[in-house]
Each structure stands twice: as C-alpha cells, then as structure tokens.
Legacy VTK file of the C-alpha trace (Angstrom):
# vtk DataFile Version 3.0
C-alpha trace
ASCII
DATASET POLYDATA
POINTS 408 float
87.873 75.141 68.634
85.461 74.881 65.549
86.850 71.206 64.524
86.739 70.218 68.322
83.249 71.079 68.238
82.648 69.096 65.084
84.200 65.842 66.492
81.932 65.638 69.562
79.031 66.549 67.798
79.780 64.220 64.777
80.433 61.062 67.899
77.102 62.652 68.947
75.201 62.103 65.606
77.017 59.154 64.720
78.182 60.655 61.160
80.406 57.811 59.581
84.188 58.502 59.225
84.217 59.022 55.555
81.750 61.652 55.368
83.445 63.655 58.303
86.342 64.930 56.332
84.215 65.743 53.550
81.621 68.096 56.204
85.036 69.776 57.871
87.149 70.755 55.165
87.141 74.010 53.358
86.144 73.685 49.855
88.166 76.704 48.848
90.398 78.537 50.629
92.254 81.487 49.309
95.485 84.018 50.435
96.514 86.931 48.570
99.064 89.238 48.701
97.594 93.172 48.592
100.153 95.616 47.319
98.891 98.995 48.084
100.031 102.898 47.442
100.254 104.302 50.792
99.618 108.297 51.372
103.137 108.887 52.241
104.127 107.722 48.438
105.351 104.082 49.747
104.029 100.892 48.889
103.095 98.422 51.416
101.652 94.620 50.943
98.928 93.352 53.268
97.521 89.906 53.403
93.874 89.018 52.479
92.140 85.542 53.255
89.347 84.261 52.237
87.494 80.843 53.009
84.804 78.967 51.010
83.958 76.190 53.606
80.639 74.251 51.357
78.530 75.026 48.012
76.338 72.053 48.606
72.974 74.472 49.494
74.198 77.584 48.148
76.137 80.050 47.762
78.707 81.022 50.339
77.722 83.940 52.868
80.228 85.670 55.488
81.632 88.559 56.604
84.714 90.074 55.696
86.958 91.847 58.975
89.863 93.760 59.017
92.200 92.818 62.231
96.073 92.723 62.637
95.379 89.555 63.926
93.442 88.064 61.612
94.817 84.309 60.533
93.574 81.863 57.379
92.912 79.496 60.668
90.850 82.134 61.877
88.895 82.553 58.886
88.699 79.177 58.118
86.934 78.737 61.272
84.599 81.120 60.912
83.515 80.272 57.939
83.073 76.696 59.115
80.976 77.815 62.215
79.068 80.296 59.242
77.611 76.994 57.412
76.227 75.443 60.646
74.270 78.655 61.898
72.782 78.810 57.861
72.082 76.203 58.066
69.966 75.723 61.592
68.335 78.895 60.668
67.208 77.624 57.179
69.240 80.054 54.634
70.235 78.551 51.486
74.104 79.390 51.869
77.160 77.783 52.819
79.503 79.237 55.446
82.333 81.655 54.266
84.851 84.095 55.726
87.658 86.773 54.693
90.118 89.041 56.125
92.767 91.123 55.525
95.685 91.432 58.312
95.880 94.947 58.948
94.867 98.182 61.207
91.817 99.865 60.208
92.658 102.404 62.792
95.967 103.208 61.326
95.534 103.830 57.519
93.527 106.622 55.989
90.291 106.194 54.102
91.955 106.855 51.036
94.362 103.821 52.058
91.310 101.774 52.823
89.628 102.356 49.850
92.637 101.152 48.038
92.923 97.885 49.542
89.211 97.118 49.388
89.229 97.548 46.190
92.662 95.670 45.653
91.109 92.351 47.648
87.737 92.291 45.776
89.895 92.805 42.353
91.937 89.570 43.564
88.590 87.968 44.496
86.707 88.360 41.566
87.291 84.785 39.836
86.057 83.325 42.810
83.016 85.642 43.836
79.851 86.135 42.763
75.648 86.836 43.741
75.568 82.504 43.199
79.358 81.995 44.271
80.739 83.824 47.017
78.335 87.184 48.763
80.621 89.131 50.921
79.221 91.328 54.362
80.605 93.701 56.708
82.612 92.076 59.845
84.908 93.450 62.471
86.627 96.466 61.056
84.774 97.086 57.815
81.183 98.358 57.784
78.857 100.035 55.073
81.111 102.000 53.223
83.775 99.055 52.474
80.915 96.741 51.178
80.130 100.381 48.808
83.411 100.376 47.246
83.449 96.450 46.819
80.078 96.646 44.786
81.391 99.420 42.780
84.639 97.538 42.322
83.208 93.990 41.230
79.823 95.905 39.076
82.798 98.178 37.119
84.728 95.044 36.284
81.172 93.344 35.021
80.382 96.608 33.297
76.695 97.524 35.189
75.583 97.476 38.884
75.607 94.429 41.040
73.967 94.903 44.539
73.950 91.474 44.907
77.384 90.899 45.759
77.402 91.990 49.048
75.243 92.712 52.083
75.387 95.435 54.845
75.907 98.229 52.077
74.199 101.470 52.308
70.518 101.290 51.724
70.979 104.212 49.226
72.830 101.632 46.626
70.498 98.356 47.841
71.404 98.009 51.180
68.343 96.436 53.634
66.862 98.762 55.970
67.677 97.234 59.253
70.086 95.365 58.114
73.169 97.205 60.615
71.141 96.489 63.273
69.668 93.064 62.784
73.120 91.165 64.704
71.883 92.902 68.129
68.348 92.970 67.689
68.225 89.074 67.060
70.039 88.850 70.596
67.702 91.018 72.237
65.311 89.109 71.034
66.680 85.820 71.858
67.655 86.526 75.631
63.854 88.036 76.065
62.573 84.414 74.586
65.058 83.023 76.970
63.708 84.944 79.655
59.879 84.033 78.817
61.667 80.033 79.082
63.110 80.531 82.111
60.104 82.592 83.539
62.015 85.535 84.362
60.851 89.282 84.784
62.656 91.293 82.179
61.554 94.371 83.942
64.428 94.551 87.021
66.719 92.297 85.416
70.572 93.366 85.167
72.740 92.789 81.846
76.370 93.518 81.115
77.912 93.227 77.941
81.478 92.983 76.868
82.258 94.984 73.595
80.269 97.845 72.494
80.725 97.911 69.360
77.599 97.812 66.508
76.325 94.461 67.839
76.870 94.928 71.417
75.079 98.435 71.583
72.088 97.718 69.878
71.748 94.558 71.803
72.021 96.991 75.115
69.452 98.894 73.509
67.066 96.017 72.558
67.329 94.898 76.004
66.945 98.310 77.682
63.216 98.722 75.373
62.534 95.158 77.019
63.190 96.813 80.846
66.367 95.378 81.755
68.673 97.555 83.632
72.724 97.469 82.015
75.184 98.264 84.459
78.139 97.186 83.057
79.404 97.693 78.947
83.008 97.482 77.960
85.058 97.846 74.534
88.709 97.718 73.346
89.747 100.406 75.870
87.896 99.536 78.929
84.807 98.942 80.911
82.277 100.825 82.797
79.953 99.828 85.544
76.901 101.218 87.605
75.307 99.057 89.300
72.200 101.521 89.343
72.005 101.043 85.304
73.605 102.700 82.335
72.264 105.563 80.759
72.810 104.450 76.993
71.933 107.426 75.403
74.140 109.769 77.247
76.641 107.074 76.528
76.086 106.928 72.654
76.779 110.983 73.055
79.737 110.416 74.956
80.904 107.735 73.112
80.289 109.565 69.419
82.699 112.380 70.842
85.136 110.196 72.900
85.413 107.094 70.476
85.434 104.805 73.232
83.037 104.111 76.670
86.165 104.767 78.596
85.822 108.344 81.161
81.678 108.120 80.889
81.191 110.462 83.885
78.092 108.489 85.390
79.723 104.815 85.954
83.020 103.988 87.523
86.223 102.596 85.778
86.605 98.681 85.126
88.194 96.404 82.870
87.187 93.903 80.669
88.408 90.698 83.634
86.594 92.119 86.221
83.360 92.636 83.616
82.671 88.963 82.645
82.722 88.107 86.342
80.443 90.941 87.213
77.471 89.395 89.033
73.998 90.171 86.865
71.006 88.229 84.922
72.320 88.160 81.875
75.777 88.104 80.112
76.736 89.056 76.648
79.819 88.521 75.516
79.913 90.415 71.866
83.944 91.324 71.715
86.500 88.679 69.907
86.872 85.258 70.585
88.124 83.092 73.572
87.396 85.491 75.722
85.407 82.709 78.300
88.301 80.256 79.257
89.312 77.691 81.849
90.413 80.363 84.071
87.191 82.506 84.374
84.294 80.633 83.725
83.771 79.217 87.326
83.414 82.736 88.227
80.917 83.933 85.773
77.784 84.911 87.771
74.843 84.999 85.292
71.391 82.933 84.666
71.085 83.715 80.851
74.863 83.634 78.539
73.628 85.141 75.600
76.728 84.844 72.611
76.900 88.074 70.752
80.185 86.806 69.631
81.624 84.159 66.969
83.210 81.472 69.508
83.581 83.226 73.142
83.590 80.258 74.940
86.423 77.815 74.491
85.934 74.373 74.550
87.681 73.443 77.883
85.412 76.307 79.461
82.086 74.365 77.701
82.763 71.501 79.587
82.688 73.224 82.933
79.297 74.898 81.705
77.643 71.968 80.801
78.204 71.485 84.686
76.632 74.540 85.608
72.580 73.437 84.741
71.537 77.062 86.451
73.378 78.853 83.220
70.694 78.877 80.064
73.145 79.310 77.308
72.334 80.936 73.749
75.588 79.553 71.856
76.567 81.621 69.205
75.858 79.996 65.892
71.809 81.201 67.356
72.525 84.212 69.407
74.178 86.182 66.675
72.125 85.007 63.324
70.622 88.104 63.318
72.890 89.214 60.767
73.564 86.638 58.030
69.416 86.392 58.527
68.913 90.003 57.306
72.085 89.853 54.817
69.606 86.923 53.236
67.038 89.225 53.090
68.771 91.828 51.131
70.546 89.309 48.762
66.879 88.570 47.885
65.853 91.707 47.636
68.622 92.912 45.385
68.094 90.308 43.051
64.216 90.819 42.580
64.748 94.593 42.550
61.814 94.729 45.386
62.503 96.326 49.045
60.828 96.013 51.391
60.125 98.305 54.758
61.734 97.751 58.019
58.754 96.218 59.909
58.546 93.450 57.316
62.487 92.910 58.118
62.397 92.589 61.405
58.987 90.439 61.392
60.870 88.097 59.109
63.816 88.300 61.402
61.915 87.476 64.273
59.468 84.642 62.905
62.669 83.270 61.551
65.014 82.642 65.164
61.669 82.039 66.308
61.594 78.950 64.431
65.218 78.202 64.728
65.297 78.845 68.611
62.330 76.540 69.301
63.927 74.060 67.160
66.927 73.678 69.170
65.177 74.318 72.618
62.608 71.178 71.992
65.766 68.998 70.949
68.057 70.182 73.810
65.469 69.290 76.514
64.037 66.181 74.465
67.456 64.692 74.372
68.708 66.240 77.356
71.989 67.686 75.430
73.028 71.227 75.994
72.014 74.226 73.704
75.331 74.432 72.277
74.922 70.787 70.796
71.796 71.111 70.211
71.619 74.162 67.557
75.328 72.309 66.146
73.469 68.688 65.508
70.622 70.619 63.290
73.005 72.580 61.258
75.533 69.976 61.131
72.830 66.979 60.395
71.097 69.509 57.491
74.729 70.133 55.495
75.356 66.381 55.745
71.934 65.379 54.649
71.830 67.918 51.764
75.701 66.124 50.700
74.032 63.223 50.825
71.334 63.253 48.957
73.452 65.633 45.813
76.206 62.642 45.925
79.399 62.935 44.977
80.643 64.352 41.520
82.102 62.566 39.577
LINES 1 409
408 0 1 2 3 4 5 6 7 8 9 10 11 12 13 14 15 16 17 18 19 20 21 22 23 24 25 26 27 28 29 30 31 32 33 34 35 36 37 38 39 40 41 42 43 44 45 46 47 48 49 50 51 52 53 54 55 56 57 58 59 60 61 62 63 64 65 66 67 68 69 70 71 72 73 74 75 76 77 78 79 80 81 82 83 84 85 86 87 88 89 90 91 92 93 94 95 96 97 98 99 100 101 102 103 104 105 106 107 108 109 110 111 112 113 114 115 116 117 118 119 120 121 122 123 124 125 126 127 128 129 130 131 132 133 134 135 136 137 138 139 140 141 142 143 144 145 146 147 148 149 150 151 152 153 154 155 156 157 158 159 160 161 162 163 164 165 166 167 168 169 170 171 172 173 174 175 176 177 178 179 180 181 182 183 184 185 186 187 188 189 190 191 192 193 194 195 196 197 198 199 200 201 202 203 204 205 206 207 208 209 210 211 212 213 214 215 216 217 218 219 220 221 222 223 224 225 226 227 228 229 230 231 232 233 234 235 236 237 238 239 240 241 242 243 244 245 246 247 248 249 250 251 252 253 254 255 256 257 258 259 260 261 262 263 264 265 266 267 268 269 270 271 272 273 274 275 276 277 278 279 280 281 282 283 284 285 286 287 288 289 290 291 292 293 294 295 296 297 298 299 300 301 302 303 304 305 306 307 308 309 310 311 312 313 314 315 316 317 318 319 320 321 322 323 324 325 326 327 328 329 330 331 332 333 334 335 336 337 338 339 340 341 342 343 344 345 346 347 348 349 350 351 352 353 354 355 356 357 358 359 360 361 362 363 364 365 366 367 368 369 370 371 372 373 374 375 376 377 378 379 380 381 382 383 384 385 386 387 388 389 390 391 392 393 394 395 396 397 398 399 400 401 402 403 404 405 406 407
C-alpha cells in the first residue's frame, strides 16, 4: 500500500527515477531475536523490528506496537508513511517504526517488562535523542516507554527523557501528550465541518476501534455537539442511533474491558459499523479495514482517518469517485500524536515544561497550518486530499535530499 501510494504520487510530482529509490527505501532496518525468562521458568524468543526509513531532516520518530501480527513489511511501512506526515506537518524528524511479534494480552507485566527492556538493550547502538526517539503504539503505552528510558539512561549511566515520548509526565512525559492522537481528529473533522458548512450540533459519528485514539476522538467530538451512535473495538460494536452515552461507557468499559454488553445500545459488529449510515466516519482500528468490498457502501459526508492506512488503495480509487465524501487521509487526521511527541522531545531536552493549554494551542495552530496547506492545494489543483497532504510531505523529504546531496 505505502509504495503504491508513493508511485502515483511520485508520476504526480514528476520526481525523476533516480531519486525515487533513494525517497522509498529504508535507510535502516533492523530484526532481532528477544530471548526472554518467562514466569513459568521457560524461556521463550520473540521477534522485534525496527525501521529507520530517512535521517535527512532529523532524527527518526515512531511508535513502537506490540501485535502477533506485526511484520518488518508492516513496520517498514509505517515508518515510511511516518516521514511523509513529519514532514507535511513541519517536524524535524524522519519516519520510523518498531514492533515486537507477540500478545500483550497473554504475558504478565513482569514478562513485559522483560522484553521491553530486552528490545531497547538490542536497540541501543542504533537509538538515540538525535538518532532514533521511540513512542507508544498499539499495545504498549506509558509504562513501556518508562522502562525503556530507564533501560537506555542505566546503560548511559544518568537520565535520558529524551529517548522516548508518551512516558509518564512524572519522569518527563508531556501533559496531553496521551490524548493529543484523538484530539487532533476532533479537531480536524470540526475544521472539516466549518469547510463543508456543516452544523456540528445534530451531526452523527461512528467510530471503529475504541481504543486511546478512538475514545478521545468520540469525546472531542461529543464537546463539539455531535451525537455518536455507533463505537466498536476488538470484540464488537455497539449502536444507538439516539447517541452514545460515553461516560457511562468509559465506566462500563473500565470494568468490562471491552464496549461489548453496554446495556444502553444494541449488539453489532465491526462489518455492519463502517456501513452504518451517519455524518462522519472514523475509522481508528488496524489497517485495511476500508476495501474493495465495502467502500461503495460506506454512507458518510466527512472520512476522518484515525488510523495508519485504513483505506486500501483499490478502495481510494472508488473514493476519488465519490466527490460527496471529504476525506481527512491519515498521514493529517492522526498527527496529533507525533505533533505532541515533538513537543515533549523539546521539552525534555531544554528541561522546560510547559502547561497543557500551551500544548494543545501549539497542537492546534500547528494542523491548522498543515490542514490549510493541503486543503488550498487539493482544490487549487483539483487532486484529492489524500494526494494532496502526500505531494507536500513527499516534495519536502525530496527537496531537503536534494539540497544535503549525496555523501560521498
């Protein structure tokens, strides 16, 4: 998916053959084997990835996620669609990505502190606050990105916040940093809304996946005045078409684990969900999850991606048919995050903090920027957002190559 997107946008901007290898491949990429004590006194290896895709602007920024599915194809393509969305939003980073194939949900936190600790050991010749800044991604969260600062600042013999992002705030973690992913959505879809002239007040959303970004994009929207009726995760989906009460649902949810049996919505799954008819759609689960086979029955006016690459490209095509859809593509909708990660690597290495409402101003003045950016060039060239908010990313990496050369 990522290097299909790369050809038609490269035919798009015209980028010469022999730079175009040079923009797609991976500068680094990295697999590890992660033996591990296990509680029950056996030993068991797992597999950790991790993908460096450029250095030319920065350092390399991305998440890290724990998944029995996770590939180094996977990862590589994250971390490929990581250095276009730094790069439309302005961060001085190149794209990177990690994971380690396993079940979160199956080993102990004793297990899982082990094998954190094991991967950022492996890592540490090719990490670092200029080299390589790690950040919580599907399956890991604050506490992992704790015990691979402790890890990397024992080896270097004193602290080093600056390693990672999305720790606690209590060892240099950014205040509104956990929540900065959905935020920046909610924020996005009520810009999109001002664009398309829409009331947010009445408006319906459903979101698929309601997890840390999918919630507090719910939550964002819900402060705006639109009306979820429909919310899904690993186990299920809900729907009332009346609207969701979220906060009985976060109480249900904290004592149920999952939005499945919530007493005031009716049963669904995660099929019939995406085809639900509403305003807006936010797809914030895995991957491919809008294909061939559904997309001609999605019924939305605003596609907000929550998600790293939701939409395949074969479903893209039928969208770009579809000129009543206003489509946030993901490399915008979700920036939230690597946004407010920037923030705290900066703040970590001055040793300053700074409060929340300074965060989330920055956040906001900064997809501001980005969104109108790739709004004026969609409808000035009349291409679609997705190619849009890929051209200035992609055109910014390969002008910044350009103009550093090629050593030696």
């Amino acid at each position: 998916m990522a290097c299909k997107q790369f050809d038609v946008v490269a035919d798009y901007l015209q980028i010469p053959g022999n730079e175009r290898a040079r923009l797609m491949y991976p500068k680094r990429s990295l697999t590890v084997a992660l033996p591990i004590h296990c509680d029950d006194g056996s030993t068991r290896v797992f597999t950790g990835y991790r993908v460096q895709h450029h250095l030319t602007l920065g350092p390399t920024k991305g998440g890290l996620r724990y998944h029995p599915d996770v590939t180094l194809g996977e990862v590589a393509a994250l971390a490929m669609w990581m250095s276009w969305k730094c790069a439309l939003t302005g961060l001085p980073y190149g794209g990177a990505k990690g994971g380690i194939e396993c079940d979160p949900r199956k080993l102990s936190t004793a297990e899982l502190e082990r094998l954190t600790r094991r991967f950022t050991q492996e890592m540490i010749p090719f990490i670092g606050p200029q080299v390589d800044v790690m950040a919580p991604d599907l399956g890991t969260n604050e506490q992992v990105m704790a015990w691979m600062m402790d890890t990397y600042s024992v080896y270097m013999g004193h602290s080093v916040p600056s390693i990672v992002t999305g720790k606690p705030v209590g060892i240099g973690g950014s205040v509104g940093r956990r929540e900065a992913t959905g935020r920046g959505v909610g924020y996005l879809v009520n810009r999109a809304m001002d664009t398309l002239r829409m009331e947010a007040d009445g408006a319906t959303a459903v979101v698929q996946g309601y997890g840390n970004v999918g919630s507090i994009a719910a939550l964002s929207l819900a402060k705006y005045g639109v009306r979820v009726i429909a919310v899904s995760d690993a186990y299920g989906g809900i729907y009332n078409r009346k609207g969701i009460n979220l906060w009985k649902l976060d109480e249900h949810l904290a004592k149920s684990k999952t939005v499945t049996g919530f007493a005031e919505a009716d049963a669904i799954t995660n099929e019939q969900l995406l085809i639900t008819p509403c305003d807006i759609l936010v797809p914030a689960a895995l991957e491919r999850q809008i294909t061939e086979a559904n997309v001609g029955k999605i019924q939305c006016r605003i596609l907000a991606e929550a998600a790293n690459g939701p939409t395949t490209p074969e479903a893209d095509l039928i969208l770009d048919k579809r000129p009543e859809m206003f489509i946030i593509p993901d490399v915008l909708c979700n920036a939230g995050g690597v946004i407010v990660s920037y923030f705290e690597w900066v703040q970590d290495l001055q040793s300053f903090f700074w409060t929340e409402t300074e965060v989330v101003d920055k956040l906001f003045r900064t997809l501001e920027s980005a969104y109108i950016q790739v709004l004026n060039m969609s409808r000035k060239r009349n291409i679609s957002m997705r190619m849009a908010a890929l051209s200035v990313g992609i055109k910014r990496v390969q002008e910044a190559k350009r103009t550093r050369g090629l050593f030696p």
